[in-house]
C-alpha positions in Angstrom: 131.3 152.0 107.4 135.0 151.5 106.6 136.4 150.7 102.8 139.5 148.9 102.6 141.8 151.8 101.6 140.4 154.2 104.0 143.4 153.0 107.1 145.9 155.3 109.0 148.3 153.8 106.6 147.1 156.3 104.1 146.9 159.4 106.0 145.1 162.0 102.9 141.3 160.7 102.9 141.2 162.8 99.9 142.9 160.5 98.2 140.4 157.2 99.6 138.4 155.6 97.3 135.0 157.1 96.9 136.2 160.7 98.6 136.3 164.1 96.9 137.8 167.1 98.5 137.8 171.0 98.1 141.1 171.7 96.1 141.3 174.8 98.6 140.4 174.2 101.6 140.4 170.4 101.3 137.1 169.6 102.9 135.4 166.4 101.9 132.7 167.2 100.0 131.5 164.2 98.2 131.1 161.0 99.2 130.8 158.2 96.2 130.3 155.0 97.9 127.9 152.9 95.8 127.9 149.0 95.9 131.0 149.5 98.0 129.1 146.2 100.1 129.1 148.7 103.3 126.8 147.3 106.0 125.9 147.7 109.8 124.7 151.2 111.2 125.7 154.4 109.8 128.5 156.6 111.7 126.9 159.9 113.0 131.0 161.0 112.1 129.1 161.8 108.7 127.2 165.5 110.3 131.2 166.3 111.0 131.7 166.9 107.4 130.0 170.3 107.2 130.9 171.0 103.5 129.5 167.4 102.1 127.1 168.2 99.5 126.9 165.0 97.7 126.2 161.7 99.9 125.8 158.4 97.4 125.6 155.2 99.6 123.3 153.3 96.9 123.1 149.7 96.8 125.0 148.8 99.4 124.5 145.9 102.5 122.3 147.9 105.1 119.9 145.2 104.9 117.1 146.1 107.7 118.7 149.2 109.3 117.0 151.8 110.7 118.1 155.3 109.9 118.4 157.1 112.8 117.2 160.2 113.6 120.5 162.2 113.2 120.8 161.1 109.9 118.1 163.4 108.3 119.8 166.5 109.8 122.1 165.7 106.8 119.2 167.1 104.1 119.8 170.6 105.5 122.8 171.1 103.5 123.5 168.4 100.8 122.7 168.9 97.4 122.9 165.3 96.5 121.3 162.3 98.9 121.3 158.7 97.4 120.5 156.2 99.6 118.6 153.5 96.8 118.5 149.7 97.1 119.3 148.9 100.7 116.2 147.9 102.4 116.5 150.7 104.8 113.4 150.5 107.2 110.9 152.7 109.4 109.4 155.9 108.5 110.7 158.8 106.8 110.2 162.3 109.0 109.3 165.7 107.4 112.5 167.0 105.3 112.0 170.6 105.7 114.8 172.4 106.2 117.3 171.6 103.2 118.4 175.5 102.0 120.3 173.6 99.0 118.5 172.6 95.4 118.2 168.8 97.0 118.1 165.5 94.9 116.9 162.7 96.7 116.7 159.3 96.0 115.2 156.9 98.8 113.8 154.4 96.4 113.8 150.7 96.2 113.9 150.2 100.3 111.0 149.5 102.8 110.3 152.8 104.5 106.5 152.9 105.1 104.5 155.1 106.8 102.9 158.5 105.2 104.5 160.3 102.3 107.2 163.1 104.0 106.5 166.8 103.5 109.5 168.4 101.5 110.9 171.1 101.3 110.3 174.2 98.6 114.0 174.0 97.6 113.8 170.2 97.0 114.4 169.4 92.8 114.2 165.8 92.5 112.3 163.3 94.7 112.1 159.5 94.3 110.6 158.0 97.2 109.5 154.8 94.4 109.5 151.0 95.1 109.0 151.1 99.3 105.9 151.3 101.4 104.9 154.4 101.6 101.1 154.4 101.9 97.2 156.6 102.3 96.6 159.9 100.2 98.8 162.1 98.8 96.8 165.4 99.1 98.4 167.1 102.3 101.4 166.3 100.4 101.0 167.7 97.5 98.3 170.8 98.0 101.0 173.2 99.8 102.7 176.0 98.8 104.5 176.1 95.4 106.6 173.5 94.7 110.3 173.7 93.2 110.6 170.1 92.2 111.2 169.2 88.9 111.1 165.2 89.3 108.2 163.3 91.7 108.7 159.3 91.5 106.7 158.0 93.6 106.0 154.4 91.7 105.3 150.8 93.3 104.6 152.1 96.5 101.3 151.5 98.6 99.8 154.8 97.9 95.6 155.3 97.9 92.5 158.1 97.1 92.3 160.5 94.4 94.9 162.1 92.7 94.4 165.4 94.2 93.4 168.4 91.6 96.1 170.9 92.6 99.4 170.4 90.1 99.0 174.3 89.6 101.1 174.5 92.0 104.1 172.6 90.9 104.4 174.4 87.2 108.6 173.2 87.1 107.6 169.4 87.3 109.4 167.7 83.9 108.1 164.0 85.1 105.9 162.5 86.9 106.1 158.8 88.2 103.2 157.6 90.3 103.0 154.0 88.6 102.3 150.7 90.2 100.3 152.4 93.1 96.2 152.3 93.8 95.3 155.3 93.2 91.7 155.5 92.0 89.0 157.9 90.4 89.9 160.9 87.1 93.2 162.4 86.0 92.6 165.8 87.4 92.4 168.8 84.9 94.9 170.8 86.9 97.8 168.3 85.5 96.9 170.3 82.1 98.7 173.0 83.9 102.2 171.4 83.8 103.2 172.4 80.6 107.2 171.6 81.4 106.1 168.0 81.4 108.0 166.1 79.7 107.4 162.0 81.3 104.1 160.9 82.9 103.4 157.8 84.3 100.4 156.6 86.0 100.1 153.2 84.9 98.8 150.1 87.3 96.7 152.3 89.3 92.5 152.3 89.1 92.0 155.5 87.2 89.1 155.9 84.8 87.2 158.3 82.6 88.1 159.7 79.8 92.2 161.6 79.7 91.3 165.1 80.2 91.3 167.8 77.2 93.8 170.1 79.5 96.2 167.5 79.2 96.9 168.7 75.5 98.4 171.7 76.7 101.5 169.4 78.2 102.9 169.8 74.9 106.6 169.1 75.8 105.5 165.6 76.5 108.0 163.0 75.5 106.2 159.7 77.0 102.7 159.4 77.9 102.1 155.8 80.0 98.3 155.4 81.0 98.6 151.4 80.9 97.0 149.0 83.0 93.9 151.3 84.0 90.5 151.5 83.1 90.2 154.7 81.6 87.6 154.4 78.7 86.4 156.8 76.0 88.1 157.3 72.4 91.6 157.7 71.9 91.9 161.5 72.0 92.4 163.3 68.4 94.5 165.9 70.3 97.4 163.2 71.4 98.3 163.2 67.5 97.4 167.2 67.0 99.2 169.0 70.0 101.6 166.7 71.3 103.9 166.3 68.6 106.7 165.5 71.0 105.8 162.0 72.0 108.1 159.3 71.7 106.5 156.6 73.8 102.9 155.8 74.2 101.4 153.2 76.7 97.9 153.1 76.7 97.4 149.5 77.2 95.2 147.1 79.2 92.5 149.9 79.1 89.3 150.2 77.5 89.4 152.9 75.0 87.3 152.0 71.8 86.4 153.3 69.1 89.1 153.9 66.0 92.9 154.4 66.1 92.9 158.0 64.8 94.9 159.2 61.9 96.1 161.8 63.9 99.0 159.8 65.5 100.5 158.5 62.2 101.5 162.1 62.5 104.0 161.9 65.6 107.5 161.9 63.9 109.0 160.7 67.0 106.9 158.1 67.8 108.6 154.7 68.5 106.8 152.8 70.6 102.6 152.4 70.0 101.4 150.1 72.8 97.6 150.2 72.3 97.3 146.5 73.3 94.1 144.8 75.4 91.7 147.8 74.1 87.8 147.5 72.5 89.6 149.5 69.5 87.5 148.6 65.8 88.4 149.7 62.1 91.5 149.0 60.1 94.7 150.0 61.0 95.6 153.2 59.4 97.5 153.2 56.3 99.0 156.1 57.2 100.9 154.4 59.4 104.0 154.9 57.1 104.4 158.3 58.1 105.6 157.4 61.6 109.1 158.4 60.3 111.2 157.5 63.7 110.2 153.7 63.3 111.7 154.1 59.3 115.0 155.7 60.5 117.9 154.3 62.1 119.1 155.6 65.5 121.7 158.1 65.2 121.7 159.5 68.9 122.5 157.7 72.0 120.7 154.5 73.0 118.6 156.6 76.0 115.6 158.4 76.8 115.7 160.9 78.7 114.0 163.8 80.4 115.9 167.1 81.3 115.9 169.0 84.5 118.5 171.9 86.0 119.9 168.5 87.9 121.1 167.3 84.4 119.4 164.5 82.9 117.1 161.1 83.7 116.5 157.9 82.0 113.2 157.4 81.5 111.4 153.7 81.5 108.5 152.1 80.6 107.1 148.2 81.1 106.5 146.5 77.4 105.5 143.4 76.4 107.9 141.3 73.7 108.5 138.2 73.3 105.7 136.7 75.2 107.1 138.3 78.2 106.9 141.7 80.3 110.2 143.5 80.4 110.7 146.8 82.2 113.1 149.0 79.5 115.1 152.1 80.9 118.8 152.1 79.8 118.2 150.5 76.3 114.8 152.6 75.7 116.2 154.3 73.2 117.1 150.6 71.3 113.0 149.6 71.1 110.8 150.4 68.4 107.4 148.8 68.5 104.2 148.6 67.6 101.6 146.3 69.7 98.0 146.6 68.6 97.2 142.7 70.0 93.8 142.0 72.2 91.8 144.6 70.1 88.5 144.0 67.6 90.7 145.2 64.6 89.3 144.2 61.3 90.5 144.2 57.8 93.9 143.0 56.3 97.6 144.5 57.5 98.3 147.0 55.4 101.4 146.9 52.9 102.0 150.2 54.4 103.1 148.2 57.6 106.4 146.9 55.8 108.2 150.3 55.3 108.7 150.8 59.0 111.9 149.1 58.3 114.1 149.7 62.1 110.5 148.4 64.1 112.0 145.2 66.2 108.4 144.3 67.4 105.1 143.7 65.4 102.2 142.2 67.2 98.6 142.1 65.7 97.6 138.9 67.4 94.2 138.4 69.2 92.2 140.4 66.3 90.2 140.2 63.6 92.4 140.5 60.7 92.0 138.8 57.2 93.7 138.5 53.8 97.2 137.6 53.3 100.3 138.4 55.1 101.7 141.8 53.6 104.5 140.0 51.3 107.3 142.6 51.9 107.3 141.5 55.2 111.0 140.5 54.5 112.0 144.2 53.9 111.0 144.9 58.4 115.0 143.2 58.5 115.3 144.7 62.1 111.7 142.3 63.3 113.4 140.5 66.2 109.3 139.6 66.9 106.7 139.2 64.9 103.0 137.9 66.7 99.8 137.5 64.5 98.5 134.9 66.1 94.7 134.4 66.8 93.1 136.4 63.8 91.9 134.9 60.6 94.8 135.1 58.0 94.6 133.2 54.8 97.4 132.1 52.4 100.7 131.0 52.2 103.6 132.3 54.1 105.5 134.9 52.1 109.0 133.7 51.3 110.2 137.0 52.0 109.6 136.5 55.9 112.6 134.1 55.5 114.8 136.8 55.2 113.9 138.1 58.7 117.3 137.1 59.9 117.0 138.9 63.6 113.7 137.2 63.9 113.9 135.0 67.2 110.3 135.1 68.4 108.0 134.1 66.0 103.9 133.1 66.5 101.7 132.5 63.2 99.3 130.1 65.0 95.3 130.0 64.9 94.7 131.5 61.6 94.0 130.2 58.6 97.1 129.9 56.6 98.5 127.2 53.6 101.1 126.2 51.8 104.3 125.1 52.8 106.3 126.8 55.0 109.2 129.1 53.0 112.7 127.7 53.9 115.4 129.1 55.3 117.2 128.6 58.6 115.2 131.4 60.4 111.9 129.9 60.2 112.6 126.2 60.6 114.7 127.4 63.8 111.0 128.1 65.6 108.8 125.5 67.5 105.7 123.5 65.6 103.4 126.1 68.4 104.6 128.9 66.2 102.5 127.1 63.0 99.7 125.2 65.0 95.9 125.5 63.8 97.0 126.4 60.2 97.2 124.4 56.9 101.0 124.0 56.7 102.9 121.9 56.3 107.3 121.6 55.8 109.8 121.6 58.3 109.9 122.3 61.6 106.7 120.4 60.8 106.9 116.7 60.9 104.8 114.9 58.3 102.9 114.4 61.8 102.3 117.6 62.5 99.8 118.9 59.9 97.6 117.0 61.6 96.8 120.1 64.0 94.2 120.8 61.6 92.2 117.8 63.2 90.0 115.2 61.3 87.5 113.0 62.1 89.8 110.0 61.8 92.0 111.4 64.1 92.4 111.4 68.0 94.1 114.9 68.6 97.5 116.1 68.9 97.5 115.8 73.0 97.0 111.8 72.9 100.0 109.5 72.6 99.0 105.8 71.5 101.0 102.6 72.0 99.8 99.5 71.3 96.4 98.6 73.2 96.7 101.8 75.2 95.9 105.6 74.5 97.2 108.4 77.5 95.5 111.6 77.1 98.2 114.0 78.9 96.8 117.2 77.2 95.5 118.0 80.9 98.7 117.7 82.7 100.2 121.4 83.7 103.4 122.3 84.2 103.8 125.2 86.8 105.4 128.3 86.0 106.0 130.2 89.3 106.7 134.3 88.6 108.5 136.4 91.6 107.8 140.2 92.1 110.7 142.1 93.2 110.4 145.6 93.7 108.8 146.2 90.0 110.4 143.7 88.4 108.9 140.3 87.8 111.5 137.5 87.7 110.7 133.8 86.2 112.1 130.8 88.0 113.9 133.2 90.7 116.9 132.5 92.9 116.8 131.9 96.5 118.5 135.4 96.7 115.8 137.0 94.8 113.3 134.9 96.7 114.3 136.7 99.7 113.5 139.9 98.4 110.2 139.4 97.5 106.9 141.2 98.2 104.8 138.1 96.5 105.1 135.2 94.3 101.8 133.8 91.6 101.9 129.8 90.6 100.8 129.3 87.7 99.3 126.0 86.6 99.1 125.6 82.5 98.3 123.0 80.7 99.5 121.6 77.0 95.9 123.3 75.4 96.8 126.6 77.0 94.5 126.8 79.6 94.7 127.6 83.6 94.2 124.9 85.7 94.7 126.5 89.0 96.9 129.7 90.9 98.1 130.1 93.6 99.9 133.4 95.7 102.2 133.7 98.6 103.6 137.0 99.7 101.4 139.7 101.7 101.8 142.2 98.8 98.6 143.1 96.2 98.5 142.7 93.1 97.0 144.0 90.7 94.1 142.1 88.2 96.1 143.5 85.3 99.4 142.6 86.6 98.0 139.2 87.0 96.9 138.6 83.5 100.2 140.1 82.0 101.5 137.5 84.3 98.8 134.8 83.0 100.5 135.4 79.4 104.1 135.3 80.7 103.1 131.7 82.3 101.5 130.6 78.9 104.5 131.9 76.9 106.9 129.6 79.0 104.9 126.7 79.9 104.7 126.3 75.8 108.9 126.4 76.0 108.7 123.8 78.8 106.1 121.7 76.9 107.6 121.7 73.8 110.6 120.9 75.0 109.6 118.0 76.8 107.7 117.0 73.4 111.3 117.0 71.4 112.6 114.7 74.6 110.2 112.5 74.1 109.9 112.4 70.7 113.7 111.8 70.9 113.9 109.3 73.0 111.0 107.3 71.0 113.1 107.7 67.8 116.2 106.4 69.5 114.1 103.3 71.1 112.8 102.3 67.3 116.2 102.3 66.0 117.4 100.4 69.2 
């Protein structure tokens, strides 16, 4: 475990890459070594350096190691231990007897086995993205707790949350994501009224959220997505947690109305209440959600704060047509996702003075009427999805002016006209404008024909003399990679490696699954597997049309030929 610079030739480690000493005494005491491509087994020289406190060996080449025994020892007196994103192995024993405020990150490896017992003194703990597994009760249910940070996200973990957070009052967030964890939210998390993050997202929680949970008033984000908790949406969300910045209560089934109550979160910037039973209009008071009016003056993070300093927070959000995880750039994303709901009524004008929102999607409701037409006035709308509702009237010319617009979906509604020009929206596919009345470039005089006739014989046939191919039922495949909690599209043999499993997904030209498959001995998730479904579509429609603009180029070069 040997850096280049560190040789006899240079006799003062203190001045080695990565080393910092005591000016006094000039003891090592931190060691910054990450994605210093260190591999092979670690030195037990490391318990010789009795005043380390901070140990960072993050993202480094230990590729299946084992750590050893001796190597835990180390916990009793560091203050810092990073060891993320090396695919260290085996179990991890009781860490008990650390006498220092302990950080310690052992995420995004393979340990397994039972969750660790911890110390009292321990502040933050990420144990996320390995494969750690059964309850989490004797864990949790001991004596009072210190920690300020529990991540414990994407790992294998089971049971009831247990009902004792009383316990841990100093806990500022809370990370148990991507696990399978099943029954309530227990009232006792009411009691952690420091909290400032909570995620418990892609789990198989239900009921309605608890009414203690509107005592957690410091809350910044608030991610429930991707369970099956039911019920209204809370009045109290709006009322006592005027904090929030983020909230993810997607792939659920609340129902009912979106209350007024939220328009009056000044913070707010990102609203995911997608792939709900959710009815009534949406709110006109939307305009008073005053963070998604203003331009970002602070930096381009969010973050929670702890007596460690601070840490980025993240959440998983759909734009685009595709699932990205956000963390760094949080702070950059404004959005407001009501899509897969039973909304009714027209989009109110209000909608246009959230003028800094970079994502708008209605689609897959029940709206009517007419576009709002100071659409153009959102100039920040990088994407903008109504697709699937039941929108009359012509395009406003003012969406022409949406100059940051690159992901744009119109389709299956029931609007006319010609299409505004401008380079923005004759830069988008035909599959943005299918199922209308439109007509105007990027349509070709052919393509208002997907309003279908009776003379017709459908946009999926090609004819040649004599002979008519039907290849609307040919799929393409669109294979999607998990990695850790990241799902990559088309990965690399590299990332391939890394895997925990891998969905096929077989799409044809109408939209519709032919077949899946899976590899990989990881689970998945149902919801995770739709979100993926909708990735799949999204690309397969590149791929298609792409292949559409080949062909249709090549047939244009033949005729000329």
């Amino acid at each position: 475990m040997l850096l280049a610079n560190w040789t006899s030739a240079n006799p003062d480690c203190c001045k080695w890459a990565g080393v910092s000493c005591d000016n006094s005494t000039s003891h090592v005491t931190e060691l910054h070594l990450t994605s210093s491509k260190l591999g092979g087994e670690l030195n037990p020289a490391l318990l010789d350096l009795k005043s380390l406190s901070v140990l960072d060996l993050s993202n480094n080449t230990f590729d299946g190691t084992q750590i050893p025994g001796w190597f835990w020892n180390l916990t009793s007196h560091l203050q810092y231990l990073n060891i993320s994103w090396n695919h260290f192995r085996g179990n991890v024993p009781d860490l008990l007897t650390n006498h220092a405020a302990l950080v310690l990150d052992l995420s995004s490896n393979n340990f397994t086995g039972s969750l660790p017992a911890v110390s009292l003194n321990m502040t933050a703990l990420d144990l996320s993205d390995n494969g750690f597994s059964g309850s989490m009760s004797w864990f949790l249910c001991r004596k009072p707790m210190k920690l300020e940070v529990l991540s414990l996200g994407g790992n294998l973990l089971s049971g009831e949350i247990p009902d004792c957070w009383e316990k841990w009052g100093s806990l500022v967030a809370i990370e148990l994501c991507h696990n399978n964890f099943s029954g309530k939210i227990p009232p006792s998390m009411g009691a952690l009224t420091s909290l400032q993050s909570l995620h418990l997202s892609n789990n198989n929680l239900h009921g309605e959220v608890p009414e203690s949970m509107s005592n957690c008033t410091e809350l910044l984000t608030l991610d429930l997505s991707a369970n099956r908790f039911s019920g209204e949406i809370p009045l109290w969300i709006g009322e006592r947690l005027s904090n929030l910045i983020i909230i993810g209560l997607r792939w659920n089934m609340f129902h009912g109305e979106i209350p007024d109550q939220i328009c009056g979160l000044p913070s707010l910037q990102i609203l995911d209440l997608s792939h709900n039973n959710l009815s009534g209009e949406i709110p006109t008071c939307i305009k008073n959600l005053t963070a998604m009016i203003t331009r970002n003056k602070s930096n381009r993070t969010i973050s929670y704060k702890t007596s460690k300093g601070c840490f980025f927070d993240n959440i998983e959000l759909t734009m685009k047509g595709a699932v990205f995880d956000y963390s760094t750039t949080l702070k950059l994303i404004k959005l407001v996702d009501l899509s897969d709901n039973n909304l009714t009524g027209q989009i109110p004008e209000e909608i246009t003075t959230l003028i800094d929102l970079l994502s708008l999607n209605l689609s897959r409701n029940d709206l009517v009427g007419k576009i709002p037409g100071n659409i153009g006035a959102m100039n920040t709308l990088e994407c903008v999805d109504l697709s699937e509702n039941r929108l009359s009237g012509e395009i406003p010319e003012s969406m022409s002016r949406l100059t940051f617009l690159s992901y744009l979906n119109l389709s299956y509604n029931n609007l006319s006209g010609k299409i505004p020009l401008g380079t923005q929206l004759q830069s988008f596919s035909p599959s943005s404008f299918m199922r209308n009345k439109l007509y105007g470039p990027p349509l070709t005089n052919n393509s208002k024909a997907v309003v279908p006739t009776s003379n017709s014989v459908g946009e999926d046939t090609f004819i040649y003399p004599k002979l008519q191919f039907d290849i609307s039922g040919i799929p393409v495949v669109v294979t999607i990679t998990k990695v850790g909690r990241h799902y990559i599209v088309d990965a690399t043999s590299e990332e391939e490696s890394q895997m925990s499993s891998a969905v096929s997904i077989f799409v044809n030209q109408k939209g519709r699954i032919c077949c899946n498959t899976k590899r990989g001995g990881a689970g998945l998730d149902p919801s995770i597997i739709l979100d993926m479904i909708t990735v799949a579509k999204h690309v397969s429609e590149q791929l298609i049309n792409k292949l559409d603009s080949e062909i249709a180029a090549a047939d244009a070069s033949e005729e000329e030929s």
